[in-house]
C-alpha positions as CSV (number, residue, x, y, z in Angstrom):
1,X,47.4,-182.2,159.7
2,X,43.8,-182.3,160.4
3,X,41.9,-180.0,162.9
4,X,39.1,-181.6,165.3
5,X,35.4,-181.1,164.6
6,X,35.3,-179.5,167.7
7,X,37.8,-176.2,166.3
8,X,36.0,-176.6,162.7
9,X,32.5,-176.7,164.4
10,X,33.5,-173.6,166.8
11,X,34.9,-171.8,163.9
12,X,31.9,-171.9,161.8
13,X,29.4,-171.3,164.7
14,X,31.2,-168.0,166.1
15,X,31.1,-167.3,162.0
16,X,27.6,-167.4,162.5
17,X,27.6,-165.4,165.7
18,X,29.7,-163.0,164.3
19,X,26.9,-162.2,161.2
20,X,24.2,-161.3,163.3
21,X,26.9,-159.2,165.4
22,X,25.7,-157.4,167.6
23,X,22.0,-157.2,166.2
24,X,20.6,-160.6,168.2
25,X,21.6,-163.6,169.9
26,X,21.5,-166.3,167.8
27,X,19.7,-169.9,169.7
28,X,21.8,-173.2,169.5
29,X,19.1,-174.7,167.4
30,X,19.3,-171.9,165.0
31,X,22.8,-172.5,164.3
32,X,22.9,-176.1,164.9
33,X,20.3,-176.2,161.8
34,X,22.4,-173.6,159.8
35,X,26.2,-175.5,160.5
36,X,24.3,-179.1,160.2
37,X,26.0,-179.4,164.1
38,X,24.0,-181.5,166.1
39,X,22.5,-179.0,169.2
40,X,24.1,-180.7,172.3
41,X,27.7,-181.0,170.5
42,X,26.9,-177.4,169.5
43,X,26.2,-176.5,172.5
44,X,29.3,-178.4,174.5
45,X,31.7,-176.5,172.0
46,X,29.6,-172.5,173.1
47,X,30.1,-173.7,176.4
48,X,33.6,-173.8,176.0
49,X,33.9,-170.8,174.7
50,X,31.9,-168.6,177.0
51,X,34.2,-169.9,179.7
52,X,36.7,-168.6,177.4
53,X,35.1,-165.7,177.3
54,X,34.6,-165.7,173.5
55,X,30.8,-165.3,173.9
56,X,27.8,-165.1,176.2
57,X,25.2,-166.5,176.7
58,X,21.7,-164.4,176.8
59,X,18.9,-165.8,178.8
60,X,15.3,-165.9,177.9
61,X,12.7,-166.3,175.4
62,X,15.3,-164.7,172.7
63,X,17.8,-166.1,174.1
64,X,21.2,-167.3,172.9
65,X,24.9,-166.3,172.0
66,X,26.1,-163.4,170.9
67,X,29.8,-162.9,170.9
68,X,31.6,-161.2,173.5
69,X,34.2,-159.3,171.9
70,X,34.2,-157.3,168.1
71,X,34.4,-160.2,164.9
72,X,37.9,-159.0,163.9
73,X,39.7,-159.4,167.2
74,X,38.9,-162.7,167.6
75,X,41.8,-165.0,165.6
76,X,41.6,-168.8,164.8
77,X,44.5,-169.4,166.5
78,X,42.4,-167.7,169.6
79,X,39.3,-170.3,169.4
80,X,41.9,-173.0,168.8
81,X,43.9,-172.5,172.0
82,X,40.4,-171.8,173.9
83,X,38.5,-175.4,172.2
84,X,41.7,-177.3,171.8
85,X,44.6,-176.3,173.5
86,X,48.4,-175.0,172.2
87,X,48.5,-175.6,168.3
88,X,51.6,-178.2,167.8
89,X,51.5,-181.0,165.2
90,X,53.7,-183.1,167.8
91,X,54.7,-183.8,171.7
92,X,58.1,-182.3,170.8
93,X,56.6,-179.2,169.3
94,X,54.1,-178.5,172.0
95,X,57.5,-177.8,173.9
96,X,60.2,-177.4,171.4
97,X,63.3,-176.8,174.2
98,X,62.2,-179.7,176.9
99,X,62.6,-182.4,173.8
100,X,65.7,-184.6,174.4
101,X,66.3,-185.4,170.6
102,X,65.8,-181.7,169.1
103,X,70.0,-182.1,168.0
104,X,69.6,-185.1,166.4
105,X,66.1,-185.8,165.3
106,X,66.3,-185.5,161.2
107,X,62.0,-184.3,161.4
108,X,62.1,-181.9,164.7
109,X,62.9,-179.0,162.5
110,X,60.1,-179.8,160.3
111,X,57.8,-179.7,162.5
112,X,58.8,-176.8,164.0
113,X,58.4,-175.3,160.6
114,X,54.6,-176.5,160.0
115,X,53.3,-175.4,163.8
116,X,54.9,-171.9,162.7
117,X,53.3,-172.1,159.4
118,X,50.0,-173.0,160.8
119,X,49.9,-170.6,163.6
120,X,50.5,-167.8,161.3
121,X,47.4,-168.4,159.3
122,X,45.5,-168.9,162.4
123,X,46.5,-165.7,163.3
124,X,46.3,-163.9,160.8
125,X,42.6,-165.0,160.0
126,X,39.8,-163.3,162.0
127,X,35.9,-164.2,162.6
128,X,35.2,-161.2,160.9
129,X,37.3,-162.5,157.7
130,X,35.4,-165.4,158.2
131,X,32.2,-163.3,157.8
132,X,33.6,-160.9,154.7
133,X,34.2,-164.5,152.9
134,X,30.6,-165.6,153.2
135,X,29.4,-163.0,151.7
136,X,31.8,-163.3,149.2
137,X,30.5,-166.8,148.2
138,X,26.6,-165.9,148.7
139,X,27.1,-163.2,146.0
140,X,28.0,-164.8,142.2
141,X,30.8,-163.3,141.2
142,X,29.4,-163.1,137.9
143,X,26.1,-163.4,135.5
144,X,25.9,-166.5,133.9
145,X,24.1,-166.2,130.4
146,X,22.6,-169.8,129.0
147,X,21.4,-169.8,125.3
């Protein structure tokens, strides 16, 4: 299964967001430079999400996003559903009792199983674990020592 750069961009830029939380709105460029996300997909993908109401925008010379609701009650399953729609690896999953050949089809079950799978991670995973684990890899774990 791979996810779309739009959900891996969005994820990474409402990490962002959620860093500077709720100190100052952070400008598309600034995070376009920071996520190496080119400003007008960037800004396409905020868009989205501010008519989600995942963030807002903040007008003038300071201007930017800022997040519209607290880093840790914001899931990945949430900014899926609002950048990409419901979370199913195929047609039949998407709508598991309108598809004809659930009874006989010998992979229905399966992928059943991995939309389950997935959408427990995603929900299970806030922003604001997305935040805690970059400041877990900016800070070395421990002292290297070179003779």
């Amino acid at each position: 299964m791979k996810f779309s750069t739009t959900f891996r961009y969005g994820a990474r830029a409402v990490a962002q967001l959620a860093a500077t939380h709720p100190k100052r709105p952070v400008s598309v460029c600034e995070v376009g430079q920071k996520q190496g996300i080119s400003p007008k997909y960037l800004e396409h993908i905020l868009q989205a999400l501010k008519a989600a109401g995942v963030v807002q925008a903040v007008h003038g010379k300071r201007g930017g996003y800022v997040l519209a609701r607290l880093p840790a009650s914001i899931t990945l399953k949430d900014l899926y559903e609002d950048l990409i729609g419901a979370l199913a690896p195929s047609h039949c999953s998407a709508k598991p009792d309108r598809c004809p050949m659930r009874d006989v089809c010998p992979v229905w079950d399966t992928w059943i199983e991995l939309k389950d799978a997935v959408e427990k991670v995603l929900e299970r995973t806030t922003v604001q674990d997305l935040v805690e684990r970059v400041k877990r890899k900016a800070t070395p774990s421990e002292p290297m020592y070179c003779i």
